[in-house]
N, C-alpha and C positions, 0 to 999 in steps of 0.2 A: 482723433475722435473729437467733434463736434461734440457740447454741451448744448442740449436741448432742454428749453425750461416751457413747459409744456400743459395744455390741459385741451381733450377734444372738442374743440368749438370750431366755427369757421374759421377766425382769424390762426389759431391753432393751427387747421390746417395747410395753412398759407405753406409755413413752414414745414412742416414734417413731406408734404409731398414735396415741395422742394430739395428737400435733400432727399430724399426717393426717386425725383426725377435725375437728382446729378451726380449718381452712386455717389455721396460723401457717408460715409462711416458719423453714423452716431450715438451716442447715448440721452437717454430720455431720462429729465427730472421733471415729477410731475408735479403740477403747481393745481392745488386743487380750490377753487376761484370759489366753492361753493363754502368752504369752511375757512376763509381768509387765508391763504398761505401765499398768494400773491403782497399781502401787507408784510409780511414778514422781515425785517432788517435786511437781513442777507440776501436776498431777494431783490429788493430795493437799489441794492447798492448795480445792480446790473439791467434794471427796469425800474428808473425812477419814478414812473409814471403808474406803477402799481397795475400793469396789465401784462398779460403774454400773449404771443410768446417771446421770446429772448434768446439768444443763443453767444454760447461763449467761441470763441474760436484760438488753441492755445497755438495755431499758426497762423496768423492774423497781417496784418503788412509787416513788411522788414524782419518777417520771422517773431514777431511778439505778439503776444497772446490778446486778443480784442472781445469786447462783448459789443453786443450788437441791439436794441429793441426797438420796438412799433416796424410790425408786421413788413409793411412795404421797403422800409429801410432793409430788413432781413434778407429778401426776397433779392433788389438790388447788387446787395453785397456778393451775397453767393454766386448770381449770376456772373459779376464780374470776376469775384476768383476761379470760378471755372471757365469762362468764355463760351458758356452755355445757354439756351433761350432768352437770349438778350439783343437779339437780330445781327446781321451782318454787316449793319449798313448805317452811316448816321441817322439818313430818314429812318431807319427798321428803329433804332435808339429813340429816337423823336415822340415816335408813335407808338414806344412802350410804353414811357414815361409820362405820356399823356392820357393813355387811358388807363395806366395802374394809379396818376393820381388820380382821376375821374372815378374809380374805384373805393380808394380809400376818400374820397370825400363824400361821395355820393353814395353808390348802391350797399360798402359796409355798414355808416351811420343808419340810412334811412331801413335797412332791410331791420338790422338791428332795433329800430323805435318800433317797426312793422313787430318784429318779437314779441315784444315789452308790453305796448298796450294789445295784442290780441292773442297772446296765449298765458300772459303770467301779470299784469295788474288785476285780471278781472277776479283773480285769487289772493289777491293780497288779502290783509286785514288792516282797515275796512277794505271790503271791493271797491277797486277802481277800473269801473265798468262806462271808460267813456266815448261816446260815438265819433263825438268829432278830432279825437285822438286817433282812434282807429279807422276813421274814414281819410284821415290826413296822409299817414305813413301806408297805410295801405294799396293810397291811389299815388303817391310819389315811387310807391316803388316797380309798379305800373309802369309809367314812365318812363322809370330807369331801363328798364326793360325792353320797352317796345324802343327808345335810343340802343339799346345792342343788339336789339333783334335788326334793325335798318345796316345796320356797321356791318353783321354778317351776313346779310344779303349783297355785300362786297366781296368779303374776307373768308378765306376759310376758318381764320382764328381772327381775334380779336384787334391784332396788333398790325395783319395783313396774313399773306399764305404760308407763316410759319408758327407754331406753337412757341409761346413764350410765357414770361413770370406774369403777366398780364392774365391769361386766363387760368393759370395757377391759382390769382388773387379772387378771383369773380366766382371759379365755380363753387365754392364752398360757400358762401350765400345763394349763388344760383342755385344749387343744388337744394336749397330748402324751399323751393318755392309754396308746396302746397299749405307751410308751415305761415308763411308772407300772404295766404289767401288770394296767391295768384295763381292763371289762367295759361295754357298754353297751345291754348287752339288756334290761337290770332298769330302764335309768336312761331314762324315754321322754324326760321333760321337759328334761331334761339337755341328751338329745342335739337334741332339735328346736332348745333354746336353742343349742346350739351351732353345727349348721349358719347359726342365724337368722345369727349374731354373722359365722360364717365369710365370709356372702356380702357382707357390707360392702366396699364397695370401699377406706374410710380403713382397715380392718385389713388388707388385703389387700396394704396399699401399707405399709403400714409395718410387716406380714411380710415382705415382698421386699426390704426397705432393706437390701443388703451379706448377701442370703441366701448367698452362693455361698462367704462367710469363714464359714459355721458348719460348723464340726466335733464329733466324737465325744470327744472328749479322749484318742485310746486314745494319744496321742503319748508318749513315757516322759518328755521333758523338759516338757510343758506339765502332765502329773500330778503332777509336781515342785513346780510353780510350784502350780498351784490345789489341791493335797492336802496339802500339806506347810507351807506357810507361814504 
């Protein structure tokens, strides 16, 4: 059993459909981000970085028990211990790794700011209601967008014509798009890829993992915790 340290957000799902796509067996600790339990010591000691998700692995190389954090790192790992959506081929490896980190550099950050200033600063205390905040991550993430929409006007998937950790990583920000105040009329490939990705059943199942704890953050004390510290 996998130790999953856990809470429903995108990068959350990075993980949990990963191990949904690679039948690994696991159990779910959940790390609830809105009432600090990501700060928590014990916690800490296996995600220094005070985010999840995390995963422990009590088979890990050489038969010892490893923990594993920051999403892409997760994603990686697993793929290699299973020899699972991680391509077949150097170039297939090349062109994961290239756009899972174009991934975690680009479309998580920025969709992430796209969040921040246009559904929950304009509710902080004071309001932080600002235009060219939100006109900034707004129109980057645009951007990001119509670069994967061009990539799968190639590809059937992100990586090339096979599904990998690659769009594992993307579509849980993809998948918030109306939320990022984007458009999908311009974007065909985009969205066909997105549906493809949607009807999976491993993402499906590891969308739903503890669906019913995700929240808006409009809380005043859980904005405290995740804005301020």
């Amino acid at each position: 059993m996998i130790d999953l340290y856990f809470w429903p957000t995108p990068n959350g799902w990075k993980a949990s459909i990963a191990l949904e796509e690679m039948d690994l067996p696991y159990t779910t600790h959940l790390v609830n981000i809105g009432k600090g339990d990501q700060f928590d010591p014990e916690f800490l000691k296996i995600a220094p970085n005070n985010r999840m998700p995390a995963i422990v692995d009590p088979d890990g190389p050489d038969g010892a028990p490893i923990s594993v954090f920051e999403s892409g790192a997760i994603l990686m790992y697993l793929a290699r211990k299973t020899g699972r959506f991680y391509g077949k081929t150097e170039r297939d490896r090349i062109a994961v790794e290239e756009w899972l980190m174009w991934q975690m550099g680009g479309v998580g950050p920025m969709a992430g700011q796209a969040h921040h200033f246009l559904k929950y600063a304009p509710n902080l205390e004071p309001p932080q209601d600002l235009p060219y905040a939100k006109d900034r991550y707004r129109a980057e993430v645009a951007r990001l967008y119509g670069v994967l929409d061009r990539r799968l006007a190639q590809n059937e998937y992100v990586a090339g014509d096979f599904y990998s950790i690659v769009d594992m990583s993307i579509w849980g920000w993809a998948s918030l798009w109306e939320g990022q105040q984007q458009v999908l009329e311009d974007k065909p490939h985009f969205t066909r890829w997105l549906e493809t990705v949607s009807a999976r059943p491993g993402v499906q199942a590891g969308r739903a993992l503890h669906a019913e704890m995700r929240g808006d953050h409009r809380d005043k004390q859980a904005q405290g915790v995740l804005f301020k510290r």
